[in-house]
N, CA, C and O atoms as a Tinker XYZ file with bonds, in Angstrom:
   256  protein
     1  N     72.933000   99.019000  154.076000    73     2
     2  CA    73.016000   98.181000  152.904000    64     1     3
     3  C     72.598000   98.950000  151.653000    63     2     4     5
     4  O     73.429000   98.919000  150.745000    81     3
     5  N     71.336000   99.719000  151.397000    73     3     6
     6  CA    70.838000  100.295000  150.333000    64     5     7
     7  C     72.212000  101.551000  150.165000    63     6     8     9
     8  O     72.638000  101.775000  149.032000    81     7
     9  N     72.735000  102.201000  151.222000    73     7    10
    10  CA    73.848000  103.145000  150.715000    64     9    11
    11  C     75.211000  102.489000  150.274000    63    10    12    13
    12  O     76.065000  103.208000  149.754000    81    11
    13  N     75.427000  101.230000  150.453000    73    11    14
    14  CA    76.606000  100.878000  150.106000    64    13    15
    15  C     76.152000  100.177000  148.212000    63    14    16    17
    16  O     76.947000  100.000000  147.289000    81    15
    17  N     74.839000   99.968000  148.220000    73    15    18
    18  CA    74.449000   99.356000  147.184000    64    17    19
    19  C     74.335000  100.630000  145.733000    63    18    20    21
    20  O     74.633000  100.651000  144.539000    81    19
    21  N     73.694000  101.603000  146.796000    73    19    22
    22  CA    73.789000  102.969000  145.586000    64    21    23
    23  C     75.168000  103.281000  144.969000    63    22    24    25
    24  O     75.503000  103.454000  143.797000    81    23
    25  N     75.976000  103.302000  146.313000    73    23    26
    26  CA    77.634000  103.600000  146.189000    64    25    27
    27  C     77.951000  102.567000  144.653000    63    26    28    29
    28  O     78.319000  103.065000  143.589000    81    27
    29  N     77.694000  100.995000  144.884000    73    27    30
    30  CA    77.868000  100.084000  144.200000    64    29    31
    31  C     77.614000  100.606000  142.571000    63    30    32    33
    32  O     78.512000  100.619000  141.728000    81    31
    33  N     76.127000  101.050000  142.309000    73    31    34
    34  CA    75.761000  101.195000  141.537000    64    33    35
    35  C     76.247000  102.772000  140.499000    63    34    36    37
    36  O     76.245000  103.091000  139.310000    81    35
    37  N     76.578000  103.330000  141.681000    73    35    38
    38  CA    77.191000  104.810000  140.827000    64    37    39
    39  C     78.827000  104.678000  140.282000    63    38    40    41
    40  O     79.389000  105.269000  139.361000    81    39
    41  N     79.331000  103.670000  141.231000    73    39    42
    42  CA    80.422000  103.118000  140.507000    64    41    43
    43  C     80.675000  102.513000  139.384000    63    42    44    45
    44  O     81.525000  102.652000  138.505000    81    43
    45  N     79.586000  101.652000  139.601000    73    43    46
    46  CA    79.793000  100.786000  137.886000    64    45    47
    47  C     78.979000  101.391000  136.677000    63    46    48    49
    48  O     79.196000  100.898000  135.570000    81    47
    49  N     77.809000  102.699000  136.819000    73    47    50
    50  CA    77.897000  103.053000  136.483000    64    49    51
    51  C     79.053000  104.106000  135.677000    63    50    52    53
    52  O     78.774000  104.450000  134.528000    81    51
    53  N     80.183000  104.540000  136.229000    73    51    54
    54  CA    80.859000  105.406000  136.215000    64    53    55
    55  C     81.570000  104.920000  135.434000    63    54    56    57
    56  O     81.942000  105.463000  134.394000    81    55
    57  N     81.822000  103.986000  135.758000    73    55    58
    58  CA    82.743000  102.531000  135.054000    64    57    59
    59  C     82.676000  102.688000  133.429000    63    58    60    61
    60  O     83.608000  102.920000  132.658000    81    59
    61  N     81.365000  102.502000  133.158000    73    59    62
    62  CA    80.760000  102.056000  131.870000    64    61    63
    63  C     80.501000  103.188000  131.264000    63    62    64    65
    64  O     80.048000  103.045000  130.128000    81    63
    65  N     80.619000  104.151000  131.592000    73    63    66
    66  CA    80.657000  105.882000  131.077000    64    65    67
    67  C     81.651000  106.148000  129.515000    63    66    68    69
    68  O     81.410000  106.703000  128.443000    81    67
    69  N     82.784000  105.457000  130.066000    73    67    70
    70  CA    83.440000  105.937000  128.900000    64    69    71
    71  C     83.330000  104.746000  126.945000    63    70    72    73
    72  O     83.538000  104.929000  125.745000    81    71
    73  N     82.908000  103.711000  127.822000    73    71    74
    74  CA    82.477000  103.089000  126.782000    64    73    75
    75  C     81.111000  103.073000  126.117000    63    74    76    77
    76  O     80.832000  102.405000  125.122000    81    75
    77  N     80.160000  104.009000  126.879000    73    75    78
    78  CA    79.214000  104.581000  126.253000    64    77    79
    79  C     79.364000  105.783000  125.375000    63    78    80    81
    80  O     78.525000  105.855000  124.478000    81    79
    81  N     80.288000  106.783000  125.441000    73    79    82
    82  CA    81.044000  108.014000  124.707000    64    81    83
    83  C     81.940000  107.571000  123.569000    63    82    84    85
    84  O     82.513000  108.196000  122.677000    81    83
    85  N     81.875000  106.351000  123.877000    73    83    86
    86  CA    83.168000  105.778000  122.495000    64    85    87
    87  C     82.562000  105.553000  121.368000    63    86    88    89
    88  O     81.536000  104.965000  121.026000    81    87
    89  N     83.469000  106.185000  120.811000    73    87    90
    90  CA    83.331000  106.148000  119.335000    64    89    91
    91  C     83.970000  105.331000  118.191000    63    90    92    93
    92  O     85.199000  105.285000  118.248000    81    91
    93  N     83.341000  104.624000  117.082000    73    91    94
    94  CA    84.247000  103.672000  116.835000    64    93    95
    95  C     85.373000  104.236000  115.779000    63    94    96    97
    96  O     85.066000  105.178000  115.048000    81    95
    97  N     86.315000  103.812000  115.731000    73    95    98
    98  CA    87.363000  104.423000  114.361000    64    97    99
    99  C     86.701000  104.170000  112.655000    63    98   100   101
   100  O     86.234000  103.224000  112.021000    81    99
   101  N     86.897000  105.144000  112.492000    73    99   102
   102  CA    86.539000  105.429000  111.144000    64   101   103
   103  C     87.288000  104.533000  109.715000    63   102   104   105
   104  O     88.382000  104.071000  110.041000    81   103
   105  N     87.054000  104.344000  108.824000    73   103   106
   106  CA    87.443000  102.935000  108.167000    64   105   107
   107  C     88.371000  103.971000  107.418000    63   106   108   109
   108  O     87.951000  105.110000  107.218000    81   107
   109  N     90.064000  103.453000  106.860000    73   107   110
   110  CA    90.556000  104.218000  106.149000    64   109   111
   111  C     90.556000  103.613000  104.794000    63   110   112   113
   112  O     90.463000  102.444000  104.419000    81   111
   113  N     90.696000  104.820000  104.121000    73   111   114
   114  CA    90.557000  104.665000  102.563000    64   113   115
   115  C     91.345000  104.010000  101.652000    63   114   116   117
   116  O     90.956000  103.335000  100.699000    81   115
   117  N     92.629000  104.274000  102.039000    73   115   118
   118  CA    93.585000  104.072000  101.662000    64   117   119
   119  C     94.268000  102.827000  101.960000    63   118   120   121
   120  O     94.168000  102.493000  103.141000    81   119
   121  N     95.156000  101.789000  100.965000    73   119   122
   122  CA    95.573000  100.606000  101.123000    64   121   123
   123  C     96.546000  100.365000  102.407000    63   122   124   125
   124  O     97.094000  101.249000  103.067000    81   123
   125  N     96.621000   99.076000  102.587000    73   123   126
   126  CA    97.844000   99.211000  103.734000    64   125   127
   127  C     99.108000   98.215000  102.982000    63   126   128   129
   128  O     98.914000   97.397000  102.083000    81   127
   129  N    100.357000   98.528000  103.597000    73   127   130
   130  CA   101.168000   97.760000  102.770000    64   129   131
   131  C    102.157000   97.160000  104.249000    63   130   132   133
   132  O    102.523000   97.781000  105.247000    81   131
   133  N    102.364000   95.694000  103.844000    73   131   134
   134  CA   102.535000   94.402000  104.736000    64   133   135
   135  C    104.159000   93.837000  104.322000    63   134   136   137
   136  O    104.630000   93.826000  103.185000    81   135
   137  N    104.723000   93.463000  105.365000    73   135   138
   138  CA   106.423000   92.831000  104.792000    64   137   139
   139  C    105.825000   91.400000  105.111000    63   138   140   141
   140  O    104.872000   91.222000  105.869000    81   139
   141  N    106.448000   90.488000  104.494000    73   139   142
   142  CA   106.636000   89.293000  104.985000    64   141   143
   143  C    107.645000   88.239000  104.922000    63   142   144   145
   144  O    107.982000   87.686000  103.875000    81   143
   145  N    108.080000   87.999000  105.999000    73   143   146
   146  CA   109.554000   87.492000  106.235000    64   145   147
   147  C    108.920000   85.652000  106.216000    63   146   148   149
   148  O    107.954000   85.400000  106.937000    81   147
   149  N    109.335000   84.894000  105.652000    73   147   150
   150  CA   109.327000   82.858000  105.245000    64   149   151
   151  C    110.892000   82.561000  106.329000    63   150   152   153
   152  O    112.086000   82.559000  106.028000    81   151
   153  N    110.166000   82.335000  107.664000    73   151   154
   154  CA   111.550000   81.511000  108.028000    64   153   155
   155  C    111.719000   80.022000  108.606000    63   154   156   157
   156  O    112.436000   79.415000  109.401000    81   155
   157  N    110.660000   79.796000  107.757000    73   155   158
   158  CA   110.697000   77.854000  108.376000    64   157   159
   159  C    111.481000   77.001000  106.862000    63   158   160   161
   160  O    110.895000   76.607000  105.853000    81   159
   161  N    112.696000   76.939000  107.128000    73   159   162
   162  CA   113.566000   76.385000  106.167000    64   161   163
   163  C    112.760000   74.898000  105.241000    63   162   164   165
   164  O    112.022000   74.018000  105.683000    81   163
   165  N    113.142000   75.066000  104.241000    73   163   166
   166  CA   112.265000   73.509000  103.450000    64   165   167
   167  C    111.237000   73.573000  103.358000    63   166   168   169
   168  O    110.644000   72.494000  103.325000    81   167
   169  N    110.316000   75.001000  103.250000    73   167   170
   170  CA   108.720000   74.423000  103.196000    64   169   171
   171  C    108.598000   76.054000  102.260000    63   170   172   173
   172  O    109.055000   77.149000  102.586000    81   171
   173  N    107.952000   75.735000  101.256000    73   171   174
   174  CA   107.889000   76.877000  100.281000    64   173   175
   175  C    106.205000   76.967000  100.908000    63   174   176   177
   176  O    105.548000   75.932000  101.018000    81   175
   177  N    105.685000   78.196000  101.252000    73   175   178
   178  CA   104.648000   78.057000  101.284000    64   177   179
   179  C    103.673000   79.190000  100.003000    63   178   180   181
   180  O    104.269000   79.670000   99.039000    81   179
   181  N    102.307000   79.423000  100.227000    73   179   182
   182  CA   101.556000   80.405000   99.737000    64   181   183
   183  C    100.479000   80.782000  100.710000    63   182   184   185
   184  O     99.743000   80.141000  101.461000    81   183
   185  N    100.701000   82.427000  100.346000    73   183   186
   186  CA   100.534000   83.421000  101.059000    64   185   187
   187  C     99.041000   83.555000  100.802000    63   186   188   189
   188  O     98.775000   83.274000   99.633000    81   187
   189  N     97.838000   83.945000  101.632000    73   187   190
   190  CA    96.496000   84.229000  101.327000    64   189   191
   191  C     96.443000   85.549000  101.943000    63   190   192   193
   192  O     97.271000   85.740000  102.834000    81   191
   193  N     95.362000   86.839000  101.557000    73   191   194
   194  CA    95.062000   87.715000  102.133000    64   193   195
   195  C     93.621000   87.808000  101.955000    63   194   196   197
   196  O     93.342000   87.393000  100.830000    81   195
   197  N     92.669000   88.152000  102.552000    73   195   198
   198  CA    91.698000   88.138000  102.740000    64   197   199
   199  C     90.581000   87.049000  101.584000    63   198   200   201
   200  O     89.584000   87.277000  100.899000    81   199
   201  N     91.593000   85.604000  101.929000    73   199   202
   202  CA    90.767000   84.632000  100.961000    64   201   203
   203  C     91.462000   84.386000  100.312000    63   202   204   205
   204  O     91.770000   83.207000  100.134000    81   203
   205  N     92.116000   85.545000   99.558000    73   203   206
   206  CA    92.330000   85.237000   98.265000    64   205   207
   207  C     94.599000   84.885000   98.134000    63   206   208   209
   208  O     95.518000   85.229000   98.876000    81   207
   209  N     94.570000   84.350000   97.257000    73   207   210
   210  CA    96.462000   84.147000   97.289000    64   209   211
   211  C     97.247000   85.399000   96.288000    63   210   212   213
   212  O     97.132000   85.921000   95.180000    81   211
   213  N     98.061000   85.456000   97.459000    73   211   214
   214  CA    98.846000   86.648000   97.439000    64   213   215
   215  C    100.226000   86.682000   96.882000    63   214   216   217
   216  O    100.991000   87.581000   96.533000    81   215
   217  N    100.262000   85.640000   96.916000    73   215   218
   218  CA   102.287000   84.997000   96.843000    64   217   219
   219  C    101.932000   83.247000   96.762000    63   218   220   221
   220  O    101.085000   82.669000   97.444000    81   219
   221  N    102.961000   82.541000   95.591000    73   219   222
   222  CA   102.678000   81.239000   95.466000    64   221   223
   223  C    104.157000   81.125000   95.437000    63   222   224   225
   224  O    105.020000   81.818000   94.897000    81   223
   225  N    104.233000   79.463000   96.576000    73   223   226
   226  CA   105.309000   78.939000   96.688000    64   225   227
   227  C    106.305000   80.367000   97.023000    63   226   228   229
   228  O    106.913000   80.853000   96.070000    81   227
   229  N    106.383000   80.740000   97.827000    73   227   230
   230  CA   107.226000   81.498000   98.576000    64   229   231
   231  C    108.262000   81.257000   99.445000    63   230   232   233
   232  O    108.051000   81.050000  100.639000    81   231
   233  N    109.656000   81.266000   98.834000    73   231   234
   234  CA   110.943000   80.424000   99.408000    64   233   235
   235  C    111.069000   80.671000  100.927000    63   234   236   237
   236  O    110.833000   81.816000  101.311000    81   235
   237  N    111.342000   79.932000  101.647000    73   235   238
   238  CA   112.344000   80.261000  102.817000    64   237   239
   239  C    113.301000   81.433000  102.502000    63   238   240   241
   240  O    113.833000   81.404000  101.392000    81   239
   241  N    113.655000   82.692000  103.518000    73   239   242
   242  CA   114.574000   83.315000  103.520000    64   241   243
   243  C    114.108000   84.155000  103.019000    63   242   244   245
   244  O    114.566000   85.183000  103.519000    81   243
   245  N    112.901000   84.527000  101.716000    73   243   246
   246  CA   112.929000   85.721000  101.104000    64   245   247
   247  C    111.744000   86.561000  102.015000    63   246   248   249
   248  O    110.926000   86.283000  102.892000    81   247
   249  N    112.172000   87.757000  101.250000    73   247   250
   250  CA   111.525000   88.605000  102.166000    64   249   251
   251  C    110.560000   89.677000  100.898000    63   250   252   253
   252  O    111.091000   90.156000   99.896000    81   251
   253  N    109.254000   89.839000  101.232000    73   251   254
   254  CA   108.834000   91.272000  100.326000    64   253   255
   255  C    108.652000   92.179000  100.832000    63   254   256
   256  O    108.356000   93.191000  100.197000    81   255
C-alpha cells in the first residue's frame, strides 16, 4: 500500500510540475483591432467595450 501510495504521489506530483514552471504571458502594449458583423435583422443595437460605448445604434447588416 505505502509503494503504490508513493507511486500515487510522484505522479501527481509530476502532474503539477509544469504548471508550477508556467509563466504567465506578458501584457501587450499595443492596441488590438476588432470587426463586428450586426446580424439580427430589426434591432439597431449599441456596441460597449470595456464599459464604455463604442458604436450607437448600429444597423443590421453593417459591418466595421
Amino acid at each position: 500500500m505505502s509503494r503504490a501510495l508513493s507511486a500515487f504521489g510522484a505522479a501527481g506530483a509530476a502532474a503539477l510540475l509544469p504548471l508550477a514552471l508556467a509563466t504567465p504571458a506578458s501584457a501587450q502594449a499595443a492596441g488590438a483591432e476588432v470587426r463586428v458583423l450586426h446580424g439580427i435583422p430589426g434591432t439597431p443595437v449599441d456596441v460597449y467595450v470595456d464599459g464604455e460605448r463604442a458604436l450607437d445604434d448600429f444597423a443590421p447588416g453593417t459591418t466595421t
